[in-house]
C-alpha angles and dihedrals in degrees: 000000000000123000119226119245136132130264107334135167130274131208118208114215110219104166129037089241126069103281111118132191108207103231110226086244097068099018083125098090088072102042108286135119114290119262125213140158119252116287107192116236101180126025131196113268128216106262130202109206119191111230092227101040114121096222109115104211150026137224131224103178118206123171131167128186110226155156106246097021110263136243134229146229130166127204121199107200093004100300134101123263129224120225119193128185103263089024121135091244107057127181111237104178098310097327124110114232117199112178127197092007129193134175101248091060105024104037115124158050111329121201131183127208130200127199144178132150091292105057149298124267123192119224116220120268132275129205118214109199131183119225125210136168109185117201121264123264113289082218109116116256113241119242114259120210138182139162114276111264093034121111113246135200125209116195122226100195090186118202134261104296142150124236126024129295147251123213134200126137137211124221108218106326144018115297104013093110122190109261116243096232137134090274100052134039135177114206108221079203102062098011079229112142104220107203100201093199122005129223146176090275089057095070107105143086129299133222122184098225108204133187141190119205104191131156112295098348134063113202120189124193134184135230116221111265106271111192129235115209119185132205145221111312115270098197080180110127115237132196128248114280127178122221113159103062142186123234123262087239136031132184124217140180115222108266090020117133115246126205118176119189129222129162131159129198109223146142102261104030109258127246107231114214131183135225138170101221106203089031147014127292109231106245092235088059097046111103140150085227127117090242128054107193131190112205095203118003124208131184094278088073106055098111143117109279126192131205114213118204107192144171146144096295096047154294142271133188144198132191134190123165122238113228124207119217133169139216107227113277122184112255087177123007124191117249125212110281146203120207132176110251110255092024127111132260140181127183134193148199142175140193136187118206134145110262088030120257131250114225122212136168139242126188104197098344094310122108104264117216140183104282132150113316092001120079117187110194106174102277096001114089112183129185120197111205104341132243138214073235097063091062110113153091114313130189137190110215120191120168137157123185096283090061143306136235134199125211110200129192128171117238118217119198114190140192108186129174108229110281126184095187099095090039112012119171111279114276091225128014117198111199130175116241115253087010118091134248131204128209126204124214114189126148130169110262136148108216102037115261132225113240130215132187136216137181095209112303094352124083128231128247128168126276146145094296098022128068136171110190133206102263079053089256102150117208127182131186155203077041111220132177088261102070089062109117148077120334130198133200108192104191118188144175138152100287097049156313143261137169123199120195130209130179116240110211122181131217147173123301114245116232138195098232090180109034119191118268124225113257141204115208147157132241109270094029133114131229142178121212110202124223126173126169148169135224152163101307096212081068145071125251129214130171129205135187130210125190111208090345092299112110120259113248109219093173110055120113130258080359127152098245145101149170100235086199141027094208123120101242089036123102109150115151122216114204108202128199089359120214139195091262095061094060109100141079114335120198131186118203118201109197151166135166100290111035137338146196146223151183139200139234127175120222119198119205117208122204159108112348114270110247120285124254134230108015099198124173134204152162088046110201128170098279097002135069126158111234125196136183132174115241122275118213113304082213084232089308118097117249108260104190143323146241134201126201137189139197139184120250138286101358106002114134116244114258129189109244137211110262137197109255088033086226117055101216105219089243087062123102094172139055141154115249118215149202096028119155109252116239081028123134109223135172120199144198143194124221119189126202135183133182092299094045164255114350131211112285123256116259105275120268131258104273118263139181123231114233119266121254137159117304106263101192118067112219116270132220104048120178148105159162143146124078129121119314121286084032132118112196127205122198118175127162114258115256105244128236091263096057100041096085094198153002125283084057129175155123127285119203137198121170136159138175109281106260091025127111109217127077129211124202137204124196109224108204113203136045096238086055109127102164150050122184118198121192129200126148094214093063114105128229104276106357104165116230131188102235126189130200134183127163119244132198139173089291096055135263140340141212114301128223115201125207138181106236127173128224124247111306127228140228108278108259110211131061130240116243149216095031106185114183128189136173118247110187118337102286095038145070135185116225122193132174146158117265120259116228129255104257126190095257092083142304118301113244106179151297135281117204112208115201128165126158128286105259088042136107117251089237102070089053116146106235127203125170128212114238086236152349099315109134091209133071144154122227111212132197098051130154123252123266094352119134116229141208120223144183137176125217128186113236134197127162092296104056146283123313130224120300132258118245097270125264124211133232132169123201124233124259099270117260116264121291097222135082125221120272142204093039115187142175145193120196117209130178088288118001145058120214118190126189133188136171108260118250118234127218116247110225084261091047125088115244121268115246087178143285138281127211138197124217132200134169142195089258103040109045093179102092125235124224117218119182122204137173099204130058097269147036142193122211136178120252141166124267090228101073124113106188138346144194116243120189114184126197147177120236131181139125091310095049138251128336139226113298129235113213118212130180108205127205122192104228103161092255141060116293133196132193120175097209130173133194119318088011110203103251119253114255098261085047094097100096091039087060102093086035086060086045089060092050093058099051083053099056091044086064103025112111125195 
């Protein structure tokens, strides 16, 4: 049986004695290059050339890596080309060059072979095709006509072409293309355009557009226009009826993609659905259009499918099956391999394809068959007592109509002399005494050579201490002082001979002097196992530990583990934060060079139970299940107790329940749970602990649903009102999932006038249902009725909740009255009136008052409402010295009531627009005084009743108002100011003027600044700037 290596020398047998003559291919062995058969890089790949490209040749690549180089050959249809200098197929390296190449002449399967002295490997095939679209017939298209409303057809009938097609048509002119929606299809089958339902927009002419994708070149090519005339309209409704359709059966390759077509005429325009009918139809596949495609199919999908056209009218079907097929792919592949030269081999492969593969064998690139010493059984390759002749290139060739691979491997058959220089005996041996060595003896030798062993000048045979075995390992043991010495390995075969010599020295045992205790510990908790031992002090000593014979990790990070000491004969081992995980079987390994020895203890970790197992439930009722498990590990401390937990799926958080017996012994494996909501999915799961914890939790149930039963929580939220007149409307909130209690669920009603005796009921389908309306036109604005409503499913009837709710309001009836308005500055009014009484047609809420300017329509009345009943407002926003109309109306939830008789105010003439001017100041210990000229009132200006400012310093950032009636004013202020900011205004009937902004300085003197609106601020102004902001916003409200 041959071992598998790479490239290694070979050795040829001329004479039957032992003289050898080394072949090139395996000269290696002795210091040469390295000799191997061709192992291709690059293959030749299936090309598509278009008949009219310009290109002038074609390239089939082939390139094989070798030593020596390789050489090449190429067949075409199997057989082998010849390629003559000047000929159109030229060799350049390995590839194959054909110029000027046409498809009487080129067409066909291409193979490549490479050889060296080794042997001769064949590439795959590769297929050159030749592409071609010729242009449509020149013929003029007839004319196709149908009734409005009908579905048409228009045929493509493309023209001779390889390979496949690509549709699309144009509507009158390029590049109006015909759009892809539910209403037209164009089949990349046929080319044909299937109109499912024709209109007016549909009238035109019609062009096949047809396209080639090849290699490297797209070619398009046009039909002639063929015209569509439509009839007189048929408004008649037609069912489904399906007219592209797919085949009953489609092949596909595996990774293929898949497009199957289906499209129906039909008024309306059918809807097309999909469906897998012995399976399910992946949702990324299911579509409504008239293509399901399957990007890359795999065996899973190979199925019936059926296309469903379908409208109001009806319904039709069609159904073809998809079948998966494969192209051959290696399961198992041969390796190069070296044998010993009259030993045995057998090689394998394997291949899986759809329809299977047939395997069959070549030996350098020729059909190999069962001869002689060779049997070839399909995938099976055997070899009885092996040759120099078998050596060569072998490959494995499986293939089914859909392609066909080759696997390829070199065989190496040897003949070697032994030879130790690869593996000679060890030069020293070290071995401990009492303990055992072994000795290896392998050289390298074809065919395999017998071994023989000597101490020096004595020979060794077996005994009770001493063994050769077989494979000419020699072992001794019991190992004393006086086994040191030379020994000696002798290999021979038939084509030669070689010994090889080591020294055996012998030296002390090494011995565990503390060995590890057993331990009983609990989770959480360190340890130190203790470990000394001795040992042969000429040599190094390592310990090592092993935890259930799997080595002991020191250096892993944040790991358990540490080296309690850094001395020599020291090994003790310090578990830190135990775990579960670290009980088990702990072993410490004392070891040099030469031998070693160990001992076990065993540490046991205490703590919280291990999950439960098998959560099973049954008998299921409306709020109680029994649920059981079987016991997890108690982790070596008994189960306490138990709890078991539920939770509503998918993403309901786990909550402890009610149990029966309320306490879960730790013997138990079985309890009631309690208090669960009936129609209700739940998941549970069950936790132990015991006197160190809580453990992990069981794996959740199988999901369940609680049993239905009568809803046990009446709605919430009952109320109501409002609605057009003669209505009583109910609003309640919905009962939620969890409260319903079963399907079928809804909402009962009774309701009556308040003081009546009778009740009427309405049945609510639908738990999402909020609202009844009841109409009656007897019914009077807000009449109050008792209303009651409980929620109903399949099991019977729930709580009630009664409310009083009135029925719709209406409009007050009554106006208010004395409305009295008056201008208060030139952009507000005052309006005043007396309340209007509560009647029966609702509750007041409030007045609008509704104003607009005399001259002007009603109609176009401003309108603004009070928040409540006040009987005084203020309208803002008005324009100066305009006299104004103005009602007043009542308004509840219906609407507004009839208006008051209007009343009459006229704004004031607006304030002046300047601002005054020449401000000065003199500071003196303990008072400021401030002068301006005073500003006079043009004819369209409001008079001037005096003037307010505003004062801020630098110590006191919240501003003071003054108020004067003449053009100056003196105020007290601390010496200690350095600077403030003055605004000055005008006030009077029609508001406040136009402020002037000064910054003062005290500067021990009389200052003076000429300032106008908006003055620019002084240069020491910047941190008053938000300050000045502030007195702005207070004047704006200030009122005096």
């Amino acid at each position: 049986m041959g071992t598998p290596t790479r490239k290694k020398p070979c050795l040829l047998l001329l004479l039957p004695t032992v003289v050898l003559v080394s072949s090139p291919a395996w000269s290696s062995a002795w210091g040469s290059p390295a000799t191997f058969g061709p192992v291709f890089e690059d293959q030749p790949l299936g090309l598509l050339f278009p008949e009219e490209s310009t290109e002038e040749q074609v390239t089939l690549v082939c390139r094989a890596r070798a030593s020596p180089p390789a050489t090449y050959r190429w067949k075409m249809n199997g057989t082998e080309m010849k390629l003559e200098p000047g000929s159109r197929h030229q060799l350049v390296g390995g590839n194959l060059v054909i110029s000027s190449p046409t498809k009487a002449q080129d067409a066909g399967v291409y193979q490549c072979l490479a050889s060296n002295p080794v042997g001769t490997v064949v590439s795959r095939e590769a297929v050159l095709r030749f592409g071609f679209l010729q242009e449509f017939s020149k013929e003029e298209r007839d004319p196709v006509k149908t009734h409005e409303g009908w579905g048409v057809m228009l045929p493509c009938n493309p023209p001779a072409h390889y390979p496949g097609l690509s549709y699309r048509w144009l509507l009158n002119e390029f590049p109006n293309f015909i759009p892809t929606d539910g209403r037209h299809f164009v089949s990349q089958t046929t080319g044909n355009l299937y109109i499912a339902r024709t209109n007016a927009s549909d009238l035109g002419n019609y062009s096949c557009l047809a396209t080639s994708h090849m290699d490297f070149s797209t070619k398009s090519v046009f039909s002639k226009f063929a015209q569509l005339n439509l009839a007189a309209e048929d408004p008649r409704l037609f069912a489904p009826s399906i007219k592209a359709r797919f085949p009953s059966e489609t092949y596909a390759l595996v990774g293929q993609q898949v497009t199957l077509e289906c499209f129906a005429f039909g008024n309306p325009v059918p809807k097309i659905k999909w469906r897998k009918v012995d399976g399910t139809l992946s949702p990324q596949w299911a579509t409504e259009e008239p293509t399901l495609q399957i990007p890359s199919v795999s065996f899973e999908d190979e199925g019936t499918y059926e296309c469903e056209a379908e409208n109001s009218k009806g319904r039709d079907t069609v159904q073809g099956r998809i079948i998966v097929q494969a192209q051959p792919e290696w399961l198992k592949v041969i390796s190069d391999t070296e044998a010993d030269i009259g030993s045995n081999l057998r090689w394998g492969c394997a291949a899986a394809g759809k329809p299977r593969p047939m395997v069959h064998w070549l030996r350098n690139g020729e059909p190999l068959a069962s001869q002689n010493r060779v049997e070839v059984l399909a995938g099976d390759l055997r070899f009885s007592k092996l040759s120099l002749d078998d050596s060569g290139m072998y490959q494995c060739v499986a293939e089914n109509k859909h392609g066909t691979i080759y696997a390829s491997a070199e065989l190496a058959v040897q003949a070697l002399a032994p030879d130790f220089r690869q593996n000679p005996v060890r030069r020293l041996i070290p071995a401990a005494r009492g303990g055992e060595v072994t000795i290896p003896c392998q050289p390298r030798a074809a065919p395999k050579a017998t071994v023989l062993w000597s101490k020096g000048t004595e020979i060794l045979v077996n005994s009770s201490r001493v063994t050769v075995t077989p494979d000419g390992t020699l072992i001794i043991r019991n190992i004393s002082r006086s086994d040191e010495g030379k020994y000696t390995c002798f290999a021979e075969n038939f084509v030669g001979k070689a010994n090889s010599t080591g020294v055996l020295s012998v030296r002390d045992a090494t011995k565990i002097t503390l060995a590890p205790s057993s331990a009983d510990i609990n989770l959480g908790d360190n340890l130190t196992l203790q470990c000394h031992a001795s040992h042969d002090p000429t040599m190094d000593l390592t310990f090592t530990w092993t935890l259930d014979d799997f080595p002991i990790d020191f250096d892993k990070p944040g790991g358990h583990y540490r080296r309690a000491s850094v001395k020599e004969t020291v090994g003790d081992l310090t578990i830190l934060n135990a775990q579960l995980r670290h009980g088990g079987k702990y072993t410490c390994m004392a070891q040099t060079v030469v031998d070693g020895a160990s001992k076990e203890a065993t540490v046991l970790v205490r703590g919280p139970p291990g999950p439960p197992g098998g959560v099973v439930v049954r008998d299921v009722g409306d709020t109680t299940v029994q649920l059981s498990w079987s016991r997890g590990f108690d982790h070596h401390s008994p189960i306490a107790k138990y709890t078991l937990q539920a939770r509503t799926p998918p993403a309901g958080k786990w909550k402890q329940v009610r149990t029966n017996p309320a306490n879960v012994e730790g013997n138990a494996e079985t309890a009631q749970v309690l208090g669960l909501t009936p129609w209700m999915d739940y998941q549970f799961r069950v936790l132990a602990s015991n006197i160190l914890g809580t453990g992990e939790p069981s794996g959740p149930s199988s999901r369940i649903r609680t049993k239905e039963a009568a809803p046990s929580v009446a709605p919430s939220g009952l109320s109501g009102g409002g609605g057009a007149p003669g209505e009583l409307i109910v609003n309640w909130t919905p009962v939620s999932r969890e409260y319903q209690n079963g399907d079928g669920f809804g909402y009962l009603l009774s309701f009556r006038r308040q003081g009546s005796t009778g009740w009427q009921t309405a049945r609510v389908p639908g738990a999402d249902a909020q609202y009844f309306v009841y109409s009656n036109d007897s019914i009077r604005p807000y009449t109050p009725f008792e209303v009651k409503i409980r929620s109903y499913n399949r099991r019977g009837d729930g709580p009630s909740l009664t409310a009083l709710v009135y029925s719709a309001e209406e409009e007050p009836r009554v106006a208010p009255t004395k409305v009295w308005a008056k201008g208060v500055s030139s952009s507000e009014m005052n309006v005043t009136w007396e309340p209007v009484n509560q009647d029966m047609n609702g509750i007041l809420l409030g007045y609008e008052i509704r104003y607009w300017k005399a001259g002007d329509k009603e109609a176009a009345a401003d309108r603004v409402r009070t928040a409540g009943l006040d009987t005084i407002a203020r309208v803002t926003g008005l324009h100066p010295n305009t006299k104004y109309h103005v009602t007043v109306r009542a308004y509840n939830r219906a609407g507004t009531g009839p208006a008051s008789p209007p009343a009459n105010a006229t704004t004031t003439k607006p304030p002046p627009q300047r601002p005054p001017g020449n401000i000065s100041w003199t500071f003196s210990s303990s008072s400021l005084s401030i002068k301006w000229d005073p500003v006079v009132p043009l004819r369209n200006e409001s008079v001037i009743t005096g003037y307010k400012m505003l004062y801020q310093n630098d110590l006191h950032p919240t501003p003071t108002l003054h108020l004067t009636s003449k053009n100056w004013i003196e105020i007290p202020v601390p010496e200690d100011i350095g600077h403030a900011l003055v605004q000055i205004r005008t006030t009077g009937p029609g508001g406040d003027g136009i402020p002037a902004e000064v910054h003062i300085v005290r500067n021990g003197g009389t200052s003076m600044m000429v300032e106008n609106a908006a003055a620019r601020p002084a240069p020491h102004s910047r941190p008053m700037l938000s300050h000045s902001t502030v007195m702005l916003l207070l004047l704006g409200y200030l009122e005096l």
